[in-house]
Every structure is written in structure tokens, then in C-alpha cells.
C-alpha positions as CSV (number, residue, x, y, z in Angstrom):
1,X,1.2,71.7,-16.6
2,X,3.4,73.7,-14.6
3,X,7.4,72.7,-15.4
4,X,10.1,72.8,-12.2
5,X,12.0,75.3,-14.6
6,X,9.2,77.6,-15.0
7,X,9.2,77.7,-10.8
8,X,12.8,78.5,-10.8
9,X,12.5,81.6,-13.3
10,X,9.8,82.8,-11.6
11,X,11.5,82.4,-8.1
12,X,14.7,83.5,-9.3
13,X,13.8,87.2,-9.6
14,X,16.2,87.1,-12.5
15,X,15.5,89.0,-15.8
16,X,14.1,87.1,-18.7
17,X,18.1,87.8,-20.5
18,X,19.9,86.3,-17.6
19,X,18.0,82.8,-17.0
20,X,20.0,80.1,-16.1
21,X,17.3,77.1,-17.1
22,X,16.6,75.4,-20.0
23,X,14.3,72.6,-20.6
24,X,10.9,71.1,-19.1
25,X,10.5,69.3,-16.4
26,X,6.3,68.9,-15.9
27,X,5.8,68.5,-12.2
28,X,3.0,66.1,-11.2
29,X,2.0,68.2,-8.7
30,X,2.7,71.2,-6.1
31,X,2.4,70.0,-2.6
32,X,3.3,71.3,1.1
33,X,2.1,67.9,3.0
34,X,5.0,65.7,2.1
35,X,2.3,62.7,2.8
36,X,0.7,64.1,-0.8
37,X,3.8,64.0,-2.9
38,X,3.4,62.4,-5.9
39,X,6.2,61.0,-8.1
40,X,7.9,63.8,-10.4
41,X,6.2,66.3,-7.7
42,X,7.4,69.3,-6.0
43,X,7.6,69.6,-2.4
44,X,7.7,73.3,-0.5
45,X,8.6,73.0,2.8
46,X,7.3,75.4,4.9
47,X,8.5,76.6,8.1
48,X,6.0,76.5,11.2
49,X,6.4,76.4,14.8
50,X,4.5,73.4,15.6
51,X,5.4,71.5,12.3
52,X,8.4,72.4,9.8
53,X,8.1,70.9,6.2
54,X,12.1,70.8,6.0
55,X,11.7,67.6,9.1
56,X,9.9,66.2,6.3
57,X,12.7,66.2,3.2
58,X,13.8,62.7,3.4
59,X,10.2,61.6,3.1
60,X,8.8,63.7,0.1
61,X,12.2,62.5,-1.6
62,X,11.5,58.5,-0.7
63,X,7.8,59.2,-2.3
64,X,9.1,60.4,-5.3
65,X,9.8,63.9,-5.2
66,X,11.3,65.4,-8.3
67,X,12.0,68.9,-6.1
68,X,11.8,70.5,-3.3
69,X,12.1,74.6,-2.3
70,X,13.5,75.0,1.1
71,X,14.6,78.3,3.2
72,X,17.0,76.8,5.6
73,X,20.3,75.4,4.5
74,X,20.1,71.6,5.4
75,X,22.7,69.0,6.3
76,X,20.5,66.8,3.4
77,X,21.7,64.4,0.6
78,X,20.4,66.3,-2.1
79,X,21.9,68.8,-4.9
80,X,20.7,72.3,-3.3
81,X,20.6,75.3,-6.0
82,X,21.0,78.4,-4.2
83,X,18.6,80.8,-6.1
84,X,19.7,83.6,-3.6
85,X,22.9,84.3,-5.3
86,X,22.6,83.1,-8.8
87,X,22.5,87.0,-9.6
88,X,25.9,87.3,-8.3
89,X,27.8,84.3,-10.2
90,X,25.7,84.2,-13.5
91,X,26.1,80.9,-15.4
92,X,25.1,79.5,-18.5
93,X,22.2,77.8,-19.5
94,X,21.9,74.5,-18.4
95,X,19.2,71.9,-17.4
96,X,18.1,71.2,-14.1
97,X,18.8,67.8,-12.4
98,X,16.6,66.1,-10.7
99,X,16.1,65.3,-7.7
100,X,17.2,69.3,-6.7
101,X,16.6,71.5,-3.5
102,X,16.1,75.3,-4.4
103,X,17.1,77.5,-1.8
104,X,15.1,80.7,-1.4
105,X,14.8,83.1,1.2
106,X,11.8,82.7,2.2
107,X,9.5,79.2,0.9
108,X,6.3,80.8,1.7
109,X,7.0,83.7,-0.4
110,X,8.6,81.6,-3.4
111,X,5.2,79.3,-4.0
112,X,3.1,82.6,-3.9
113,X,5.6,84.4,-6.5
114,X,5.7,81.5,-8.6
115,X,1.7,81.0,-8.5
116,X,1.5,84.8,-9.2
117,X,3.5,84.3,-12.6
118,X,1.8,80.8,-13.6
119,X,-1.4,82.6,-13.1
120,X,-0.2,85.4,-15.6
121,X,-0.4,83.0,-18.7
122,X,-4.0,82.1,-19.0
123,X,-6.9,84.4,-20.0
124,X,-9.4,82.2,-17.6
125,X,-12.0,84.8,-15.9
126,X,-11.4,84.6,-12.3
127,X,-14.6,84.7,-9.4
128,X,-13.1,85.4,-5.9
129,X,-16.1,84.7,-3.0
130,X,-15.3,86.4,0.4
131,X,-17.8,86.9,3.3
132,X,-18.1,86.2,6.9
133,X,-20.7,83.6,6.3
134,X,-21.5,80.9,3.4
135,X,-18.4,82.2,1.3
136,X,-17.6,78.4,1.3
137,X,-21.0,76.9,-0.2
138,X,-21.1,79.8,-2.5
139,X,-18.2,78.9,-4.3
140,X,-19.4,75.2,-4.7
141,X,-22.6,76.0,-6.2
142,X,-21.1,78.9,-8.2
143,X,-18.4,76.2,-9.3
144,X,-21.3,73.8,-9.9
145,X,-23.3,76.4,-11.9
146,X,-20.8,77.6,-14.0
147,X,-19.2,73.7,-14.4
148,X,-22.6,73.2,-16.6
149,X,-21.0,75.3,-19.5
150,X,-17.4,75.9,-18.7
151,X,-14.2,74.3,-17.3
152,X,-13.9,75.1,-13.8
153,X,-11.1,75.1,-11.3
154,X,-12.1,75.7,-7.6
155,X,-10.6,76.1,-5.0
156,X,-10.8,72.8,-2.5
157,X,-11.6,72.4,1.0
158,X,-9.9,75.1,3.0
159,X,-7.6,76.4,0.2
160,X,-9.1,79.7,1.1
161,X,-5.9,81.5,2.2
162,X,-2.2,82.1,1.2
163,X,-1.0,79.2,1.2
164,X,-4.5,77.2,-0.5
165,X,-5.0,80.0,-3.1
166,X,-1.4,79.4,-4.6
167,X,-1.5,75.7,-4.9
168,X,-4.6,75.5,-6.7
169,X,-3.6,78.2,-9.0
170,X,-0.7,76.4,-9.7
171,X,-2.8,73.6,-10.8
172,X,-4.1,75.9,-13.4
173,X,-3.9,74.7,-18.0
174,X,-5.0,75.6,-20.9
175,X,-8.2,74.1,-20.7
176,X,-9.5,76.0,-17.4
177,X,-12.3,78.6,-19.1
178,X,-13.3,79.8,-15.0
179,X,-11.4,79.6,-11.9
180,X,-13.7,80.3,-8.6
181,X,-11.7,81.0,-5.5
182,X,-13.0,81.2,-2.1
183,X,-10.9,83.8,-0.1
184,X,-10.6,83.9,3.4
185,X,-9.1,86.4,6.0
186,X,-8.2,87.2,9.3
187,X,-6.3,90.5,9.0
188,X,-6.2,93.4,6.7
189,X,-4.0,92.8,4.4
190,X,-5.1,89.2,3.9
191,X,-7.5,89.4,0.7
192,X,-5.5,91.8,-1.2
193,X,-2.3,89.9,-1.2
194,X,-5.1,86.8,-2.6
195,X,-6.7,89.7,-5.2
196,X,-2.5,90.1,-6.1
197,X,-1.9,85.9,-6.7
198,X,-5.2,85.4,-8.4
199,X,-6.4,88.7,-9.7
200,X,-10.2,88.7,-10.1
201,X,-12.7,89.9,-12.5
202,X,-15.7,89.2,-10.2
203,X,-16.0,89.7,-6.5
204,X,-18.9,88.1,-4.9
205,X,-19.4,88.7,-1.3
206,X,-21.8,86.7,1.0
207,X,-22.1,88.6,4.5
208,X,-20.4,90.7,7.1
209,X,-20.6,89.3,10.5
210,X,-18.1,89.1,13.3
211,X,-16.5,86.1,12.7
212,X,-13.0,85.8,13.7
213,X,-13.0,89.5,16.0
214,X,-10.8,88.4,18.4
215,X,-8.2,88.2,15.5
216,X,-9.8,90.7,13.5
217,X,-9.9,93.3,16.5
218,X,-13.1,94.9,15.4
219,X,-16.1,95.2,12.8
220,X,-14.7,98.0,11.1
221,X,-11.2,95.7,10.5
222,X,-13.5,93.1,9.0
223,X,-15.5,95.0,6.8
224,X,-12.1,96.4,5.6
225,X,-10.5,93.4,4.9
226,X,-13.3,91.8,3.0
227,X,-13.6,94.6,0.9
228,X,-10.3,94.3,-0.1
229,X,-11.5,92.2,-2.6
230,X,-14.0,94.5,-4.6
231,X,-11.4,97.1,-4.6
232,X,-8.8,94.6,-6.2
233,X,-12.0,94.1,-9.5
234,X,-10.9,96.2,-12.9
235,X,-13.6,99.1,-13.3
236,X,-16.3,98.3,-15.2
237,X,-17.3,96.6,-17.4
238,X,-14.7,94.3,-16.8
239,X,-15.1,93.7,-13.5
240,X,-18.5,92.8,-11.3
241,X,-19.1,93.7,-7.6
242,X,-22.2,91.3,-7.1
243,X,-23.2,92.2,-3.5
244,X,-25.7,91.3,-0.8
245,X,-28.2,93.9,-0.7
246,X,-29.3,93.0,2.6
247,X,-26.7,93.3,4.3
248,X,-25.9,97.2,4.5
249,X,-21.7,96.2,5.6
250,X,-21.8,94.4,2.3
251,X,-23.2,97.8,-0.1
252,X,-21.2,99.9,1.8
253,X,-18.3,98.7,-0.3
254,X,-19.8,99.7,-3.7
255,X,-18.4,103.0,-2.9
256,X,-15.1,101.1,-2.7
257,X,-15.1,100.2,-6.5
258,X,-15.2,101.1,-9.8
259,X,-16.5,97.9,-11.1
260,X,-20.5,97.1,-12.0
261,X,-22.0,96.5,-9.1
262,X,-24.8,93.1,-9.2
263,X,-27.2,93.1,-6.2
264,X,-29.3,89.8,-5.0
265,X,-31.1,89.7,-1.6
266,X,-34.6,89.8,-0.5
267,X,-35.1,93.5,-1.3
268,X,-37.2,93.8,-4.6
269,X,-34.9,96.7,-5.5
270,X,-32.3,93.9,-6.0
271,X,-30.9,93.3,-9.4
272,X,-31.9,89.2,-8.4
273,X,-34.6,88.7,-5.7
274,X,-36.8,86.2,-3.9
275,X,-39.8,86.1,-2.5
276,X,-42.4,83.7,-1.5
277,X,-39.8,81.6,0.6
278,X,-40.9,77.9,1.5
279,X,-39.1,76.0,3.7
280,X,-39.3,72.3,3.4
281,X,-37.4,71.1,6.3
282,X,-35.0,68.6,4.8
283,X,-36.5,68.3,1.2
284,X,-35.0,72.0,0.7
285,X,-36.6,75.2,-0.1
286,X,-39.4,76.7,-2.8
287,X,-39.4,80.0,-3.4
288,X,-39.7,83.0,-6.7
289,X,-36.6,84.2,-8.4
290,X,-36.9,88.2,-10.1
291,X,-34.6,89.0,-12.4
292,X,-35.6,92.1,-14.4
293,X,-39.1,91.2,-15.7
294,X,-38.7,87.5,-15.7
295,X,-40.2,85.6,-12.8
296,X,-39.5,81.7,-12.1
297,X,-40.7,79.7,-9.2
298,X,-37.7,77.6,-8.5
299,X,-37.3,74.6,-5.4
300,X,-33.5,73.3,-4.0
301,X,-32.6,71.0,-3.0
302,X,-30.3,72.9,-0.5
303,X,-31.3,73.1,3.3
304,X,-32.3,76.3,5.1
305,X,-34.1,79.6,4.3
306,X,-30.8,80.7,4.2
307,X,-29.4,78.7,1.2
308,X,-31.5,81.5,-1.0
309,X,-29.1,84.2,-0.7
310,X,-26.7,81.0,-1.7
311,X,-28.9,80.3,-5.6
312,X,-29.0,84.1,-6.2
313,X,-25.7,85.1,-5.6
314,X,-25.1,81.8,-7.9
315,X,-27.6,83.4,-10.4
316,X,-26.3,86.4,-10.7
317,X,-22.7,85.3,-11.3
318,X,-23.9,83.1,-13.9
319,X,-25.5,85.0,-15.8
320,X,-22.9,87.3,-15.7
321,X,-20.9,84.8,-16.9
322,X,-22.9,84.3,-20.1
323,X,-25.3,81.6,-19.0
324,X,-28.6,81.3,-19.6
325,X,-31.5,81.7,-17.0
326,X,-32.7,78.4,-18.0
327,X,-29.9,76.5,-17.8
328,X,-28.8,78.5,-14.5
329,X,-32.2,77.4,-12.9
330,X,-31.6,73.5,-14.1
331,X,-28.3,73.6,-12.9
332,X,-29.2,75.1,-9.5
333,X,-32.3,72.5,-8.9
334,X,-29.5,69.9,-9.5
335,X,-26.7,71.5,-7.3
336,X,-25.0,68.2,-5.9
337,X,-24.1,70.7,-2.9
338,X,-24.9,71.2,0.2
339,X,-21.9,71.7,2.4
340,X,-21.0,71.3,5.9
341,X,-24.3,70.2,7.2
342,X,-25.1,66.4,6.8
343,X,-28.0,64.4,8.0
344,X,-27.6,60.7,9.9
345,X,-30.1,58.9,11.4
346,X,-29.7,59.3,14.7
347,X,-30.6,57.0,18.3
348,X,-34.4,55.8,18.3
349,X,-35.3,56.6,15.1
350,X,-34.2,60.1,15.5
351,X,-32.1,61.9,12.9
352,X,-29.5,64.0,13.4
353,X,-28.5,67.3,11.2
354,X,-24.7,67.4,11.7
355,X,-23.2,71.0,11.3
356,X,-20.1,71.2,13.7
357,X,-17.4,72.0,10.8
358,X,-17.4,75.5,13.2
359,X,-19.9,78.0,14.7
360,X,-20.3,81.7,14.3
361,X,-23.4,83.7,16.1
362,X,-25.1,83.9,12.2
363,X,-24.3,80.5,10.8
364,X,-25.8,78.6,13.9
365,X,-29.0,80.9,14.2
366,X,-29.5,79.9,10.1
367,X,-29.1,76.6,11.4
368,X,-31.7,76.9,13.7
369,X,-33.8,78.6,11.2
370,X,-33.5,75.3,9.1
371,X,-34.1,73.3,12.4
372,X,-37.9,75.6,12.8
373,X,-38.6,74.6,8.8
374,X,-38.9,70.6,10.4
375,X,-42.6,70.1,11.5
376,X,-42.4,66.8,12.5
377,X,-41.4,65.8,16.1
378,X,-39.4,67.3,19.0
379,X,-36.5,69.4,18.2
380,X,-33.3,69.1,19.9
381,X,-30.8,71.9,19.4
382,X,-27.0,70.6,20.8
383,X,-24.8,74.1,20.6
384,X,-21.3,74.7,21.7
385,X,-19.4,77.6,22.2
386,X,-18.7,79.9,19.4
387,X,-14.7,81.0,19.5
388,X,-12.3,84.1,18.6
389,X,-15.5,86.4,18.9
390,X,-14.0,89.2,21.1
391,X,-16.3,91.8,22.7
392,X,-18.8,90.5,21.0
393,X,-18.7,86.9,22.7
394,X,-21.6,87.8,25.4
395,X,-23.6,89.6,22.6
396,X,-23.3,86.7,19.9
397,X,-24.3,84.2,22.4
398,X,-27.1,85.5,23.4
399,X,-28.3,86.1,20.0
400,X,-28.2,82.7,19.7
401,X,-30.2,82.1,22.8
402,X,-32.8,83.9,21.7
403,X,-33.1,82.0,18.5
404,X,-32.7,78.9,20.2
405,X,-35.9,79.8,22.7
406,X,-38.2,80.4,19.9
407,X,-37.1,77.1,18.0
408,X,-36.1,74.7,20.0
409,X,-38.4,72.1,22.5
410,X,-34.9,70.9,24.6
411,X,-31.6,73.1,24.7
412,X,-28.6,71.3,25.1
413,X,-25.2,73.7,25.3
414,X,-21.6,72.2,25.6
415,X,-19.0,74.7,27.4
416,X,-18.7,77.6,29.6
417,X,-19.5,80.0,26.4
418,X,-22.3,77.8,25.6
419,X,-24.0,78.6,29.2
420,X,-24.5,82.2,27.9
421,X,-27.0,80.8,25.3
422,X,-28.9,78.5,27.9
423,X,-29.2,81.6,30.0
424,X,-30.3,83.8,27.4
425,X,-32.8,81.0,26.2
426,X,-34.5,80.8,30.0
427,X,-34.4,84.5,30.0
428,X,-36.7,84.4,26.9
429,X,-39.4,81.9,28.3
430,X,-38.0,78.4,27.3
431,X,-38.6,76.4,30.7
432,X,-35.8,75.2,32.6
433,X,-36.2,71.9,32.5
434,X,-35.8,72.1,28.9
435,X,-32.7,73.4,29.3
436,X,-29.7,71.8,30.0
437,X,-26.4,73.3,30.2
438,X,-23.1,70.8,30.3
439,X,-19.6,71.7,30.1
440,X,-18.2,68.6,27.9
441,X,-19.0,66.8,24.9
442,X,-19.1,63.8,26.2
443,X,-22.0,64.4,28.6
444,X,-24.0,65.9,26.1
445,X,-24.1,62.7,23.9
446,X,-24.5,60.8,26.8
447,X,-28.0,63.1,27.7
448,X,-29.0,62.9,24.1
449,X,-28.8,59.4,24.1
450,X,-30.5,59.3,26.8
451,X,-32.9,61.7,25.9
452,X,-33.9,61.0,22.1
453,X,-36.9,59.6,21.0
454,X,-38.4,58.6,17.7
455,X,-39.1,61.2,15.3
456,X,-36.8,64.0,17.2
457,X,-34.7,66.1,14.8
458,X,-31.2,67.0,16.7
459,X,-29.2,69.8,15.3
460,X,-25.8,69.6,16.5
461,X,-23.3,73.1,16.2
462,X,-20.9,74.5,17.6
463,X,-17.1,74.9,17.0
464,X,-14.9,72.3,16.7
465,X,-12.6,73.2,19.6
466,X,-15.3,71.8,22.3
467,X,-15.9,68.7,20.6
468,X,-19.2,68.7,19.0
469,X,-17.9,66.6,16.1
470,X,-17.5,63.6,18.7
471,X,-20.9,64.3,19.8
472,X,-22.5,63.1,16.6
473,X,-19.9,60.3,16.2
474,X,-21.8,58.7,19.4
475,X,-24.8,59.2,18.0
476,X,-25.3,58.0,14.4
477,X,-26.0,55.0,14.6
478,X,-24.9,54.2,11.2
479,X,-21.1,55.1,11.4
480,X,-19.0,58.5,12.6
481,X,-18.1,61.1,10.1
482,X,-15.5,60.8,7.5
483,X,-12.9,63.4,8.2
């Protein structure tokens, strides 16, 4: 467990022969939401233009706070430590009293230098998953894989970024045998600084699409960025590239490393391959996983064609890992995970496949891909616009259009972005009466409702900005998501 003095060494930028801290003080936990403090805690308050952490002082300290770092000085009643000039007035050794600010220059920059240091002590093998698509349901079932042999610490939720990779590393012990990191981006520069908190061993990387461009400012920027992260792997054998080998953004980095590189896709010159893909709507997927000269007909319980790239890129890392095929292949037919989408029974004996966590071009024509795997009854596909896609907004949504044509038996898009798909979709054939194209959420559940009938499968998508979350809230009839 980490100790409040071990943060202040590390934060100090003192040397090792001129620390001013004895003693240890085990924190509880590392927190920036002062509503998650937990008694004998550490609070870091954060600066932030819609919300600053240092408003928040007075209640981290009522819940129980044993600490706090801060990076503005603070009319507060609290001992502050300034840790910005203990170099200039050394003092001796003494132990730290609780409850203590620590002033730094910058808090942001303190929680990642002390989770850089914390993660120096332990010889846990590290995964980092990046990828423009699935990066976060790869790490779950790697996490779930893996969990079958080792102790595993994930990443949770959105901790995908400098600020989520440093608390969980900071929840890092002696008992933690793996530690699988999902690592997010949206400028160069983003991944590497991760690869420097948490460095990895294996770098697993999912798919290059333009997801975030308008941040991003172009493809070539993203592929950059994401391959930031095979370029942080030790050369082999150490470290393992395991890349998509359908995705030719994705092999391009192997020149951009001199670790081992893994492939898994649906080409047989894979290192991990399937073939013989079965859909089975919403009972999951059958298909053949090649490995060398080992064959084995595998079914998931995880939804969509797509979730195939997810069990090989699992596979592969596991075996890597020292696992064996056997027990990879029971572990994966047991995966307890299938993220982001959910199914509720819907209006009229309908059900409803809810996947609005957010929308990229890729993710909602796999989606739809799932949505063409269901034989039984009408499908209705709800899809919103897809944000921050830059010059390729026009060009993504009409990808999607296209998709939906071919799939869907009624169109219903939500917002002015979402039109481009409706249009697309009567360009390709699908009649206009099928298609509807409405500029709120709220009239969209109000047409589905209206429009559902029993034995209709209704994907929702789109992102979250628009609304489509609300969308299935009206329409499951047993109860509105749990945020």
C-alpha cells in the first residue's frame, strides 16, 4: 500500500540523502473526486476550468482525508508543507502530520511523478491496449483471461488517460502478477507520456480509425500517436507488439519497434486466425481459432462478428503470457464481458440492443453488423450523430448509411449529422418511408414507441452528446440504465 511519505519523496524531487520524511503513513486510497475520499485517503486537487478540486478542500478533509496535494496557496485551515522550497531550507527528518496539504507546482504533474516512482517497485508485467476501436473491451477480456491464472490489476472505466492511468497504478502491491492498461489519446504526445508512468512489456493494438480527428487533426496524427505505444515496448524478447493484421495502419507500426511482433486477424498468414465465422445474433458467435497447427472450434458468448478480433487479440496475449490454449479457450467461452452494449426488453415485446456509451463511423457499422446476425423480426436501427470527426464527418456518415441500407428494415437518425446517414441510406435503395430522419431524441423515442412491434430488434447508437442514452431510458420497459 502506497504510504503519504513515499508520495512526498517522490514529489519532492529531493535526493534519496537529503529526505526530510520518516515513517509510514498507508493511505487508504488516491482520489481526485473529493466525493470518493475515503478515511486516511489522499485527495489531489486538480485545477480545471469548469471544476477546481482546491473548491473542494474542506469537503475531502470532513470525509476523512489524511492528505491533500494542492498547487495554489489557500486561505485553508490546514498545515500546508511547501514541497517547492524544501531544497532551499533543508531540515531534519521528521514525521509527517496528519491531516497536511503538500504544496507542489503543479498537482497534475505531482500524482503522475509519484505513480511513475510507485510503479518502479514491482516486477508485475505490464499490457497497455490502444486502438481507435474496442481498446476498451479488449482490456476486459484480456484482464478476464489473464485473471484465470494471475493477479490482475486493470485499469477501470475511463481510467484510460493521464489522470486514470496514475491512480490505478497507484493502487498497485505486491501481490499484482499483471497489470492491463487501456490507453487512450487525443494528441501526440498522449500515449508516450502513459508508456513513461506505466512502462509496458506488451502493446496490443486493436484498430486505426478516425476517431477523435477533429482533435487529432488528421489520420496520419493518429496513427502516430497510437503507435507511441509499440515504440515505448523493450526489443525483443522482452517485449511483444501483438498487432491487427487486418488492419494495414496497425502493421505499419511493426517497423516502429524492436519488439516481437504477434499478429491475429482474419488473414491465415496471422500468427492467430479465424475462420468459419457464425454469427448467433444475441447468443454470440461460433467460429475456428488457428494457432500454429492447432485448430479449435470455439463459440462466445460475446455479441457481434466483430468480438472475434476481441478473443484473438485475447489469445494471443495469453499465451504470451504463459497460459495455456486450453485454459485460454475455457476462459474466453466464460468471459463475463461484454461491454458497452446491453440488451432490455423493449415496447411490445420488442428488445432493444443499447450501445450509446459513444459512436464512431467503425463501431456503429459493427453494430449494425451484429444487428444483420438477428433473423428474427423487423430491425430497427436508431443512430445519432457521430462527433469530433473533422473532414471526415460527411465521409463517416455515409459509411454508415450505407451499412444501415443493407441492414436495417426502418432508419431512424437523431440530429443534423445523423441526416447524412438517412440520406446516404435512400441514396442506396432503402425506401423513404422507411426512413425517418428527426433532429431530437425525444422525438425519436416518441416514433419508436409508436412504431415498435413484437419481435423487432432496435439497435440504438450514437454519441452521447445528442441524447441517445435518453432514447433507451423511454423505452425499456423494465427500468433506464444505471449510469
Amino acid at each position: 500500500m502506497v504510504t503519504l511519505e513515499f508520495i512526498a519523496r517522490a514529489i519532492s524531487h529531493l535526493p534519496v540523502s537529503n529526505q526530510p520524511f520518516v515513517g509510514e503513513t498507508p493511505l487508504t486510497s488516491v482520489v481526485i473526486d473529493s466525493r470518493k475520499v475515503e478515511a486516511g485517503g489522499l485527495f489531489v486537487a486538480l485545477p480545471g476550468e469548469n471544476s477546481d478540486g482546491h473548491h473542494y478542500l474542506a469537503d475531502a478533509f470532513q470525509r476523512g482525508a489524511a492528505a491533500a496535494i494542492i498547487d495554489q496557496d489557500m486561505a485553508f485551515d490546514c498545515p500546508t508543507l511547501d514541497l517547492r522550497t524544501l531544497a532551499e531550507s533543508p531540515r531534519s527528518p521528521v514525521p509527517l502530520e496528519t491531516p497536511v496539504c503538500l504544496r507542489v507546482p503543479s498537482s497534475v504533474l505531482a500524482l503522475q511523478e509519484a505513480a511513475r516512482q510507485w510503479m518502479r517497485r514491482f516486477d508485475a508485467r505490464t499490457i497497455g491496449v490502444t486502438g481507435s476501436v474496442g481498446k476498451s473491451t479488449s482490456k476486459e477480456v484480456i484482464a478476464d483471461v489473464l485473471g484465470r491464472r494471475y493477479r490482475v490489476l486493470k485499469s477501470e472505466g475511463s481510467y484510460n488517460n493521464e489522470l486514470g492511468i496514475p491512480l490505478t497504478v497507484l493502487q498497485m502491491d505486491e501481490s499484482i502478477e499483471r497489470v492491463v492498461l487501456e490507453m487512450s489519446m487525443y494528441t501526440i504526445g498522449e500515449i508516450a507520456l502513459l508508456c513513461s508512468i506505466a512502462p509496458p512489456q506488451v502493446g496490443v493494438v486493436t484498430l486505426i480509425a478516425p476517431v477523435h480527428l477533429e482533435r487529432a487533426g488528421s489520420m496520419e496524427n493518429i496513427i502516430q500517436a497510437k503507435t507511441e505505444l509499440v515504440e515505448a515496448l523493450p526489443p525483443a524478447p522482452e517485449g511483444v507488439a501483438i498487432l491487427n493484421m487486418d488492419d494495414e495502419n496497425v502493421m505499419g507500426m511493426a517497423q516502429h519497434t524492436d519488439a516481437r511482433i504477434i499478429t491475429y486477424g482474419l488473414n491465415p498468414q496471422a500468427d492467430f486466425w479465424a475462420s468459419d465465422i457464425e454469427g448467433l445474433g444475441l447468443d454470440g458467435i461460433r467460429f475456428w481459432l488457428h494457432h500454429r497447427d492447432k485448430h479449435h472450434q470455439i463459440k462466445l458468448p460475446m455479441l457481434g462478428r466483430h468480438s472475434v478480433h476481441t478473443a484473438l487479440l485475447a489469445a494471443a496475449t495469453a499465451l504470451e503470457e504463459g497460459m495455456r490454449m486450453g485454459d485460454v479457450l475455457r476462459a474466453l467461452q466464460h468471459t463475463r464481458n461484454q461491454l458497452r452494449l446491453l440488451v432490455v426488453k423493449g415496447p411490445n415485446d420488442s428488445v432493444v440492443l443499447d450501445d450509446t456509451y459513444n459512436a464512431s463511423p467503425s463501431s456503429t457499422i459493427a453494430a449494425l453488423n451484429l444487428l444483420n446476425d438477428l433473423i428474427d423480426g423487423r430491425r430497427i436501427a436508431v443512430l445519432g450523430d457521430m462527433l469530433e470527426l473533422g473532414a471526415y464527418e460527411h465521409q463517416g456518415h455515409q459509411r454508415v448509411g450505407v451499412r444501415a441500407a443493407a441492414v436495417a428494415d426502418v432508419l431512424i437518425t437523431v440530429g443534423e449529422r445523423g441526416r447524412m446517414i438517412a440520406e446516404e441510406a435512400i441514396a442506396c435503395g432503402m425506401a423513404k418511408e422507411s426512413v425517418h430522419s428527426l433532429l431530437d431524441a425525444e422525438e425519436a423515442a416518441a416514433l419508436v414507441l409508436k412504431l415498435a412491434q413484437p419481435g423487432d430488434t432496435i439497435l440504438v447508437k450514437g454519441s452521447r452528446a445528442v441524447g441517445m442514452e435518453h432514447i433507451v431510458a423511454a423505452l425499456n420497459v423494465e427500468g433506464s440504465r444505471g449510469e
